[in-house]
N, C-alpha and C positions, 0 to 999 in steps of 0.2 A: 832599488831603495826608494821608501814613501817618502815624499816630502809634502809635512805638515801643512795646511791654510794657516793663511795668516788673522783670515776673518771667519766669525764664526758663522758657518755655514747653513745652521737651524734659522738665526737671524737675517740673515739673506735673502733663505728662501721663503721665508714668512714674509718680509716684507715685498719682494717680489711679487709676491701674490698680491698682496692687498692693493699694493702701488699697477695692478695691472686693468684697475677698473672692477676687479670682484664685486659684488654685492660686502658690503660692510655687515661683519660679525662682533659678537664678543668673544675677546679673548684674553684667556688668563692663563698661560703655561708659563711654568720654571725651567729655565735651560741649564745645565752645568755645564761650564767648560774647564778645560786646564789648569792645574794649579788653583783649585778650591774657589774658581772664582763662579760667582754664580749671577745669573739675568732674570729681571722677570717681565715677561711683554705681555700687558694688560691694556684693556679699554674702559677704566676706572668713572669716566665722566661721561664719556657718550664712544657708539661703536666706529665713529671714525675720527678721536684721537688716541692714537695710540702710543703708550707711554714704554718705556722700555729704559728699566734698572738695571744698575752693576754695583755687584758688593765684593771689591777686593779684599783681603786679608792685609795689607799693607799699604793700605792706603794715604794711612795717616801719614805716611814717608814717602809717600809718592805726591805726597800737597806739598811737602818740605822743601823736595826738589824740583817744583814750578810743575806738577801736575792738574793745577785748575786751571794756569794760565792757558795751558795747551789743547784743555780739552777745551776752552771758552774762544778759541783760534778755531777751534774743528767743527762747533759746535753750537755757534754765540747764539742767534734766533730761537734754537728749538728748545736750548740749559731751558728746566725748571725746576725748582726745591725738588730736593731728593726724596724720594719713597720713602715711609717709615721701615725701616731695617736695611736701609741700602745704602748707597754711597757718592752715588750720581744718578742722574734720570735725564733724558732729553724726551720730548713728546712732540709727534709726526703729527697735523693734521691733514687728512686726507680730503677735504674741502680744500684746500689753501696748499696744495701740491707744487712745484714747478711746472711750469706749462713742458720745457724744454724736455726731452727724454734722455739726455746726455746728463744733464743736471739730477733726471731724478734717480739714472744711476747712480750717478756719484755722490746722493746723500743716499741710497743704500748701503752704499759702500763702506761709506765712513761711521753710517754708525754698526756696521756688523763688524766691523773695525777698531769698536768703543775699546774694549781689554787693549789692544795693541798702541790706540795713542793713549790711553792713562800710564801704562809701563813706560812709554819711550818719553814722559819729560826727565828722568836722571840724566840718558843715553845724550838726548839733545845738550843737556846743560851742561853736561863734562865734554860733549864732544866744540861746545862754543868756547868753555874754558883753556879746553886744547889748544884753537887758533889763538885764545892770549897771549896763553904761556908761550907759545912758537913766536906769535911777534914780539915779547920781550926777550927771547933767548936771543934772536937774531941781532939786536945791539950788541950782544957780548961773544966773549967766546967761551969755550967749555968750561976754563980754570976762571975766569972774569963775573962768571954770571951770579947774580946772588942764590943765598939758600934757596929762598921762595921756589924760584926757578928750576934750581936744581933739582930739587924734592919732588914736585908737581904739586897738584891741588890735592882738595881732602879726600878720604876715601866714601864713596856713597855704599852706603848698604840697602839690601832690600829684601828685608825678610819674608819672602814671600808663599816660603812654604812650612809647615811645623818647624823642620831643622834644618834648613837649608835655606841660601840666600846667595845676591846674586852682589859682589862688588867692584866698583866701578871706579876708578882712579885714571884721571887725565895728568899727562906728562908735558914738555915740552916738546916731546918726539914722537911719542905714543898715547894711543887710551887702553888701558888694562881691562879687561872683564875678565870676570874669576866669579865662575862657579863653584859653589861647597853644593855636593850632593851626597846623599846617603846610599851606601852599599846593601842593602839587607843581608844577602847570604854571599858565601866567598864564591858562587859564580858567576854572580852579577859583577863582583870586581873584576875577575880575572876575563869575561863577556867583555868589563869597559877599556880593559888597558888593549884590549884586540882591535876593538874600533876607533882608539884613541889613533892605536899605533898605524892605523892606515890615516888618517888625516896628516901623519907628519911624513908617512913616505909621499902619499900624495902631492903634499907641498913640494918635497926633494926633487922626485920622479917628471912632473908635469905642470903642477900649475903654481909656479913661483910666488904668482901676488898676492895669493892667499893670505890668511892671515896665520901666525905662525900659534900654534898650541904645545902645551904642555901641561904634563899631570904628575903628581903628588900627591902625598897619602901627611904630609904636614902642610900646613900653612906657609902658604906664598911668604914674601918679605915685605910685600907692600901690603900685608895684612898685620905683621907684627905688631902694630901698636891699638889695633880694634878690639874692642872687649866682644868677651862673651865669646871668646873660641873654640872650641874643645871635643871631646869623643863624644858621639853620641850614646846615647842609651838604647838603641834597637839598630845599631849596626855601623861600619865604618865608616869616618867618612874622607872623601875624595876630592880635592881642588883642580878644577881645570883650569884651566887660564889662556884667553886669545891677547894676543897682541894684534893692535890695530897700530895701522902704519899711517901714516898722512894720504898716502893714495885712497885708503878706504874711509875716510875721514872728509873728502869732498863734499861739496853742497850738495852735485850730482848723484853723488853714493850714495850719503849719510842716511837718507830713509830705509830704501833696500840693505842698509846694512843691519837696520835696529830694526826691522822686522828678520832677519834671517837669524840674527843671535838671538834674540828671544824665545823662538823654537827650540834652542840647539836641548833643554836638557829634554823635555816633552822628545823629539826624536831620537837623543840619546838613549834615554830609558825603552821608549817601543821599539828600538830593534836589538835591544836587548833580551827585551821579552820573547818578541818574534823570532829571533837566533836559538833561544832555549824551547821555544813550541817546536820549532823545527826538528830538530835534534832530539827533543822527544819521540814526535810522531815517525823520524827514519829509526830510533829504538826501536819504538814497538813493532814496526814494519818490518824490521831483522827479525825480534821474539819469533815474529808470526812466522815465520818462514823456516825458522829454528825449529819451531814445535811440529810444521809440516812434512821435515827430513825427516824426524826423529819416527813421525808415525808411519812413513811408507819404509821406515829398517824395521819394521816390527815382522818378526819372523809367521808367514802365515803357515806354515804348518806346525802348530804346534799341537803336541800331544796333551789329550785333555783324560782324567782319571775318572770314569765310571764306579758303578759298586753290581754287583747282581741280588738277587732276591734273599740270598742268604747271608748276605754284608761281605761278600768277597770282593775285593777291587783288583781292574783293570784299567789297563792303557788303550786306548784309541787314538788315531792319525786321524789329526781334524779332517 
């Protein structure tokens, strides 16, 4: 099974390059990556600063829930006013490098990283609300506690792709994330409840502390009271839902956890796809071999009918 980068890898390797002493060029390439988001790494002012945008689709909900704070934590020296048509920029100069080489890994890193910390301030902030709500529950007991408590915090949404969105509800016990994804055709569903249903024998069989999933074809409960729910217009759609436990909720986790759930629909769908190419190509490989029986039964002596000069016809033994 492929498991996704978490950073995008065109940006890496670009910068790699340049951060390696190269002669300084101009450059102006658009990257796509996942979920509609797109980068553009340009040298606008001169050819050793290099500027590098991202234009999420949901951005504006990702500022809501403390996404500038977090990028300006990853980030804070190199932030510059955003590209026109973009949504954030940070600019490298290659004059004004780290000396250290461990350093200037680690701001490759981080900004080929850019998509993955603009996504992870909801994840962060529900997962600090979590620790609240667990230190208020612990005064009380289960029947004692108030509503607040009870209920858990608000639900986060994040629209992050035409129909599909990703939400995020902190409990006092748990953090819920609940993917809505769209089905297109009925074997892409009946594809997902197959891979679904190996993540929860998984969990049973071997690896307990997993986090526990489950799927749906209506909306969660902790979704009940969200506007804007409903069937799509170009295919069904499908609720996943992880349960995070407090062990996965750790200081020590909590990064590794919000980079691995933000893959999960990106991998869900490609081995979807990959499962159905396969399945294709062993088709046609039977066809092929179907049509290779059928031509070595073909009887070779067959009789073939002549005619002679006066339009009489005969039989011959090919």
């Amino acid at each position: 099974m492929l498991l996704l980068d978490y950073q995008n890898v065109l940006i890496e390797s670009l910068l790699k390059d340049r951060f390696s002493g190269a002669p300084p060029v101009s450059i102006d390439q658009v990257v796509s990556d996942f979920d509609g988001v797109t980068f553009h790494i340009s040298t606008p002012e001169s050819k050793t600063k290099i500027l590098v945008s991202i234009s999420v689709k949901c951005f504006h909900e990702l500022v809501q829930y403390g996404a500038q704070s977090v990028l300006e934590r990853e980030y804070g020296p190199y932030i510059v006013p955003a590209e026109q048509g973009y949504d954030f920029s940070v600019q490298v100069d290659l004059d004004n490098l780290p000396t250290d080489q461990d350093a200037r890994d680690d701001l490759i890193r981080r900004i080929s990283l850019l998509k993955r910390n603009a996504m992870a301030a909801p994840f962060e902030q529900a997962f600090d609300e979590f620790a609240e709500l667990q230190k208020q529950a612990s005064k009380f007991t289960s029947e004692q506690a108030p509503q607040g408590v009870q209920e858990g915090g608000e639900v986060r949404a994040i629209h992050y792709r035409e129909e599909e969105a990703i939400y995020i509800k902190a409990s006092h016990d748990r953090v819920t994330v609940i993917f809505s994804t769209v089905f297109r055709e009925e074997t892409d569903r009946i594809f997902g409840k197959v891979f679904l249903q190996e993540f929860v024998d998984a969990r049973r069989r071997a690896i307990q502390n997993a986090p526990q999933v489950l799927f749906r074809n209506d909306p969660p409960l902790e979704l009940q009271n969200v506007p804007g729910l409903g069937a799509s217009g170009t295919g069904e759609i499908g609720y996943i839902t992880f349960v995070l436990f407090p062990r996965h909720l750790t200081r020590q986790r909590r990064d590794d956890v919000i980079s691995h759930i933000q893959t999960f629909r990106d991998y869900f769908h490609y081995h979807i796809k990959a499962s159905k190419a396969y399945i294709h190509s062993r088709m046609r490989r039977r066809t092929a071999d179907f049509l290779q029986v059928l031509r070595r039964a073909r009887p070779e002596g067959d009789e073939k009918e002549r005619k002679t000069a006066s339009g009489r016809t005969f039989k011959v033994q090919a």
